[in-house]
N, C-alpha and C positions, 0 to 999 in steps of 0.2 A: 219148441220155440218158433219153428219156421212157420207149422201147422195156425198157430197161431196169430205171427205176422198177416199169413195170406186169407183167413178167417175174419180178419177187422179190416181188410185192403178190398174186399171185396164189395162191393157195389148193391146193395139190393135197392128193388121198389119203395122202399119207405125213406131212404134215404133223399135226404131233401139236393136240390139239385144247385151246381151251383149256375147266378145267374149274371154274373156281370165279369167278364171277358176281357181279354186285354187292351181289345179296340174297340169295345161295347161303350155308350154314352151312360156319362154318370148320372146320379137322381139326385145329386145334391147341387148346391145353388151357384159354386163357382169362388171368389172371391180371396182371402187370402187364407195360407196356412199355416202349419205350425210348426217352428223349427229348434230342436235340441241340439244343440252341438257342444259335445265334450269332450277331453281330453283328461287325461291322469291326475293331471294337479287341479285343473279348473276347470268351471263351465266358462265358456264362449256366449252361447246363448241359449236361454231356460223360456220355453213358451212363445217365442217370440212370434211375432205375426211377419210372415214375408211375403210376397207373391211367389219367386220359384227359388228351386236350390239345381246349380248344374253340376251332376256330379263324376266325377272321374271315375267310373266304373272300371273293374277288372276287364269285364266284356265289351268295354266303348263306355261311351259319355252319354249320358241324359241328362234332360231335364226332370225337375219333379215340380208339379204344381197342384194347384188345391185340385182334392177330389180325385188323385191320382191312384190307380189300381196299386193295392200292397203288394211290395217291393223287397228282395233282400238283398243285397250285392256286398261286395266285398270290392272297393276302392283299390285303385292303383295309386305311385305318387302319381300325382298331378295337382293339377289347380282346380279347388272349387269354389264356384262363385254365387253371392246370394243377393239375389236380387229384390229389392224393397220395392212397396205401392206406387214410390215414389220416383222411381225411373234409376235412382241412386243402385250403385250396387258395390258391393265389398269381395275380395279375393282372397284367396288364402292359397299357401302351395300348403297340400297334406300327404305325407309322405306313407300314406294306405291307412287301412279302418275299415270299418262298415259301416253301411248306410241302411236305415230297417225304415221302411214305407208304411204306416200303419193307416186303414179305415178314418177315415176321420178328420183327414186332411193334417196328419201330423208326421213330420217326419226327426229321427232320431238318427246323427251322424257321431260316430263315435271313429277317435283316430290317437294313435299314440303321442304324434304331433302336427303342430300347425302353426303355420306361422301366417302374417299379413303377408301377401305377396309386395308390398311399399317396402317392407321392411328387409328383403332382400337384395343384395349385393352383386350386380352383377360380375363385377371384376373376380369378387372371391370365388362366385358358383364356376366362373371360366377360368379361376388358380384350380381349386378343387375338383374339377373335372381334369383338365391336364396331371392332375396328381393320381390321379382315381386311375389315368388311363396309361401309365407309367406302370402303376400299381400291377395292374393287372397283366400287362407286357414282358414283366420281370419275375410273375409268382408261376410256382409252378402247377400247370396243369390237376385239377382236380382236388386241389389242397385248399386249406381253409382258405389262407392267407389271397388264393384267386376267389373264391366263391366274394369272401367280402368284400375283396377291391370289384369286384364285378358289380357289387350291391351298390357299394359306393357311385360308381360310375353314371349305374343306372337311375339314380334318385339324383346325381349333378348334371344328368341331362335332362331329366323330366323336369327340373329346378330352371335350366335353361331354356327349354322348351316354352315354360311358361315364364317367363321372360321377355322371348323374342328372340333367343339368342340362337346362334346356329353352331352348334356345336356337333364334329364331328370328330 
């Protein structure tokens, strides 16, 4: 099997090279792209045309915009934001997912949930962090019961984070 792996990993002269780099200029014309964004029960939005999507990356935040080198990441919660032709742009807090960058100027964001960030509360996210940080005060070391108030904690501050909220 191994013999095999390193057999098709290998590199020969016929092998076409690749040619466009991660800070290489694109050959396509600019303009807007194309954004999927789904969730379990629904689509958000199917083909839609936007100029960028800023996304909360595991490794840091990016933009993605048309013509953007293909991309795979794995989203943290945070906030991401799509921005239209039209200067308008919408928010969402998404508490992780992926984000797959395709040729083409098409980008596909998939996340277990999402919400409007309008539609968030700031009082509750600053009740539910103080619970979250209780939680995890009172559990004992290395046990379920801290792993998930930990989770918790960490998604009512990235909840407050984008926000505005300073929670410590």
């Amino acid at each position: 099997m191994m013999n095999t792996l390193r057999h098709l990993s290998r590199r020969t002269p016929t092998t076409t090279p690749l040619t466009r780099r991660f800070a290489t200029e694109s050959t396509g014309g600019g303009g807007a792209m194309t954004l999927n964004f789904n969730l379990p029960q629904e689509t958000l939005y199917a083909s839609a045309p936007v100029k960028s999507v800023v996304v909360p990356g595991a490794m840091g935040e990016y933009e993605v915009t048309a013509d953007h080198v293909p991309i795979v990441a794995e989203l943290k919660a945070g906030m991401l934001t799509i921005n239209f032709e039209g200067g308008e742009s919408e928010k969402y807090f998404v508490a992780g997912g992926f984000s797959l960058t395709h040729e083409g100027s098409a980008t596909d964001i998939v996340c277990p949930e999402a919400v409007k960030l309008d539609d968030l509360d700031s009082a509750i996210v600053q009740k539910n962090y103080e619970a979250a940080k209780a939680a995890v005060a009172s559990a004992e070391a290395g046990s379920m019961e801290s792993a998930e108030a930990t989770i918790e904690l960490e998604v009512n501050r990235a909840m407050g984070n984008a926000l505005g909220l300073s929670l410590a």
